[in-house]
N, C-alpha and C positions, 0 to 999 in steps of 0.2 A: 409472573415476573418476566420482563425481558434482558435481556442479559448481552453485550458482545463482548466474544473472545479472540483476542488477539493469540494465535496459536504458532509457538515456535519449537523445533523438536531439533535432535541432535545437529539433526541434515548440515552441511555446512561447504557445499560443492557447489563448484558452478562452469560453464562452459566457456564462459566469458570471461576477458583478459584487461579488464576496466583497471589503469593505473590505481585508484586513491581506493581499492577495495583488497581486504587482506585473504579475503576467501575467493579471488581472480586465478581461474583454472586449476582450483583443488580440488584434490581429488578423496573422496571420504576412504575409509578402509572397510573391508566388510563389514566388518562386524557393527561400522557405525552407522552405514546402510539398515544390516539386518535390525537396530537397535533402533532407527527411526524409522522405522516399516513397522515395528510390531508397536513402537508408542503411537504412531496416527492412527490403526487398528482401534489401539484401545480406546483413542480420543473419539474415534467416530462412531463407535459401537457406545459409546456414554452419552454423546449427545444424541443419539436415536435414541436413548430410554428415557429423555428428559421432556416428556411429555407434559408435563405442566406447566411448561414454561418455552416461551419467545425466546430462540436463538438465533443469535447471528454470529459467525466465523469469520474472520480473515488470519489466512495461513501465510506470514511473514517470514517465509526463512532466510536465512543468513544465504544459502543458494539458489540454484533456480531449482523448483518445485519437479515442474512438468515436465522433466525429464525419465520424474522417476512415476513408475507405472501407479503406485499406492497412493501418488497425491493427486493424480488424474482420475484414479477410482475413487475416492474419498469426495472428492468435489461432487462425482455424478450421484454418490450413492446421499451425501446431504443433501444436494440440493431437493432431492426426492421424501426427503423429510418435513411433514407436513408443519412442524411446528420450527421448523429452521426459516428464517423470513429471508437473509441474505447470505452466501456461501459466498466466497470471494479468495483470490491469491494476487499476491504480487508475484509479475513474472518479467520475463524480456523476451517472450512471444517468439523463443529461439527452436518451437517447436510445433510442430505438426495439428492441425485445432480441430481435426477429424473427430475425435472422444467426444466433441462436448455434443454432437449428435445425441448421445446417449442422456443424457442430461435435462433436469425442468429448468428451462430459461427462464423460469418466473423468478427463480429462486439465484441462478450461479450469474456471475459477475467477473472480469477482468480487470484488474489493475495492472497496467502494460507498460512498462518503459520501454522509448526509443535512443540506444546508445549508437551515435554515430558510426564512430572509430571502432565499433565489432560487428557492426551489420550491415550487408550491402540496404540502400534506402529500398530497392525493388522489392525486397523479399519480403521487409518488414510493413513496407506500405499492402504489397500484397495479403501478406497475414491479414491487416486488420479489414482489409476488403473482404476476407473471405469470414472473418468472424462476424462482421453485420451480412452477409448473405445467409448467414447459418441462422440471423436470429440473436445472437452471443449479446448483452449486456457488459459493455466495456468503456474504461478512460483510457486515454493514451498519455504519455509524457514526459519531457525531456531536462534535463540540467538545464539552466539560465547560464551556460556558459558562453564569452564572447564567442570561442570557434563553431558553436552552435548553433548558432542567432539562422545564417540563413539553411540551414538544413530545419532547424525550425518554423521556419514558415514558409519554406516550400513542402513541407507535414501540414500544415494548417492549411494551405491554399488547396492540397490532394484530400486530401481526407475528409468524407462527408461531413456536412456541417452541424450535424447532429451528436458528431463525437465529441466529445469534452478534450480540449489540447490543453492538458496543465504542466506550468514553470516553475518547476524548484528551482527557490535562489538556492546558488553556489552557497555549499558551504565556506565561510571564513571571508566570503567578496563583500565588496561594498557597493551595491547600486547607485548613482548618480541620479536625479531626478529624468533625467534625458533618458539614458538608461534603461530606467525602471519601464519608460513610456513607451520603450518597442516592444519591451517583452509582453508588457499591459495590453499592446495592440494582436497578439498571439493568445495571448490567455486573458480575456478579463477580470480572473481573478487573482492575478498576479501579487499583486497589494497586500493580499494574504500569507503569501509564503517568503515578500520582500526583507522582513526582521521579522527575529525572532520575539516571541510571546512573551513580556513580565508572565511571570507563572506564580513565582514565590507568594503562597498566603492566598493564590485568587481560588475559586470553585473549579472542581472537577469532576466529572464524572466516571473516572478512573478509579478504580475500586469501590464503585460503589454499583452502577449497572454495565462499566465496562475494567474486562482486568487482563489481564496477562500472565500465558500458561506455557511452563513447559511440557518437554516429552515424558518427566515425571508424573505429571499433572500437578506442578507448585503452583500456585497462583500469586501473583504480585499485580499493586494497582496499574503497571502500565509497564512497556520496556524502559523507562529511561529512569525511574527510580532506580536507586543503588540495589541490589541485592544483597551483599555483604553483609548488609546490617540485619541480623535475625526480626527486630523489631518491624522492619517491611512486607515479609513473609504474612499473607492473608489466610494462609489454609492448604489444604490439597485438593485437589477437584475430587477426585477418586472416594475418599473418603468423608465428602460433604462437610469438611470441616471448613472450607470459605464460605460457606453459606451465609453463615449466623455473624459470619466478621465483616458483610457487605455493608457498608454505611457511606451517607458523605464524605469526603477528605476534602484539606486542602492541599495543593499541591507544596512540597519541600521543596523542585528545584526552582533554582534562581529565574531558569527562561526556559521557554518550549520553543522548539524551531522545526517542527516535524508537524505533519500532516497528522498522522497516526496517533499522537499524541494530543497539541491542541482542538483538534476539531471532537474535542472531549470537553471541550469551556466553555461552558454554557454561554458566559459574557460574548462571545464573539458569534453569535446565532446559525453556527456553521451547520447545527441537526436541521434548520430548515432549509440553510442553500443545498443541503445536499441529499434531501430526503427521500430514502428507500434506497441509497447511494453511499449512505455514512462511509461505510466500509471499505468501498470501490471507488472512494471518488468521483462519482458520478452525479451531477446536480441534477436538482431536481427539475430545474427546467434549463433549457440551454444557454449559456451566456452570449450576450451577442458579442458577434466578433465583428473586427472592421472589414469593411470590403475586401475581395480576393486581393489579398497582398502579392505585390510586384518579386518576384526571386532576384534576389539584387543581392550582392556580395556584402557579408555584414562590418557593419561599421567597426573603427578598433577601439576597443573598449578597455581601460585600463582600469587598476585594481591597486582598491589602497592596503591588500595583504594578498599571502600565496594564495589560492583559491583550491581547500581540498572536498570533492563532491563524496556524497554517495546519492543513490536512486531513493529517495524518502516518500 
């Protein structure tokens, strides 16, 4: 069986001061620290015994990861896991990429976002020059927001052409056809994250060979199903009782608007643009982009409601 785990543990910190995020320079207590240091332990000492089966990981925490030294060892110590195909984290590359030295690059992957407004561009464009010098398997990626537009393609104009530059639309904005078409000239596959997914009643792959674990090890089809309701509950990782509950679903919410989510639907053929990349975002082959875009001051772009982000 192949299987991917979307992996979320107490952790809920971060160093970054991003308005529309509620975990923006929290700080955890120890003891939530010590509580998500010994659930990743246990998480990654279970998937090393799961030798019968194809795994793949991405570690979404509600923080950034890579600050903490157990999710920087957990990355190298999977990726060295022969039967692990992709280990992967969402991060904001707010930290030092030295470790991943230690690491099978066949295996680990980056999922990066570039937040303007908390990073000088130098350091973060540096980061990612130093992780294709290492070798590092990585996307980069920014909000589709107007005051973005030309820090985002002066990112696309720097950035080797080989790196995947993807646009989350804003959440809650409304792109215009116009619009839609600069961002589209930044990312071409922009068109994909411009609205949100019908979801309700289509196929998933979300509890069925992809699910979603806490630092418990609960397992639920995906994050954006309810919790709440005991009847969503697929099992526990730990005690192999999700095992035997893995089957088709169709999905219950109304819409998907997250990466992390629909590129689990089958209908939109997202396992072949992004293959061996599912998890990282990272296509399978590079999209093409338009010629070295001009750094020109972004056009104003207005909005038929508030426009609240997160990094998706």
């Amino acid at each position: 069986m192949e299987l991917s785990i979307l992996y979320r543990g107490p952790l809920a910190s971060c160093d970054y001061d991003c308005g529309y995020c509620p975990f923006a320079k929290r700080r955890d207590s120890p003891e939530t620290l010590r509580a998500d240091r010994e659930a990743m332990e246990r998480f990654v000492g279970w998937v090393a015994g799961q030798s019968g089966d194809r795994i793949n990981v991405l570690f979404t925490p509600w923080g950034e990861g890579l600050t903490r030294s157990w999710y920087r060892r957990a990355l190298i110590e999977l990726s060295r896991v022969d039967h692990v195909g992709e280990v992967a984290i969402q991060t904001n590359l707010s930290s030092r990429v030295g470790w991943t030295e230690e690491a099978d690059l066949g295996s680990l992957a980056l999922w990066c976002t570039y937040h303007p407004d908390q990073v000088p561009y130098e350091r973060f464009l540096g980061r990612c020059g130093e992780l294709r010098q290492r070798g590092v398997r990585f996307s980069v990626g920014i909000v589709g927001l107007p005051e973005h537009l030309e820090a985002a393609r002066r990112l696309r104009a720097e950035l080797h052409a080989e790196v995947y530059l993807w646009v989350n639309a804003a959440e809650g904005y409304t792109y215009e056809d116009g619009e839609a078409a600069l961002w589209s000239e930044i990312d071409p596959l922009f068109a994909v994250s411009r609205f949100p997914h019908p979801s309700r009643g289509h196929a998933c792959r979300a509890g069925e060979t992809a699910i979603s674990v806490n630092g418990d090890g609960e397992v639920y089809r995906c994050h954006f199903v309810s919790r709440s309701d005991p009847a969503e509950r697929i099992g526990n990782l730990y005690d192999g009782s999700y095992r035997a509950a893995l089957r088709p679903r169709l999905c219950p919410v109304t819409q998907c608007d997250c990466h992390i989510g629909y590129v689990h639907m089958p209908e939109l053929g997202l396992y072949e643009t992004f293959a061996g990349g599912v998890l990282s975002r990272i296509p399978a082959g590079v999209p093409p982009v338009s010629p070295l875009l001009a750094i020109t001051s972004a056009p104003a772009i207005t909005s038929a409601s508030s426009a609240g982000t997160r990094p998706r």
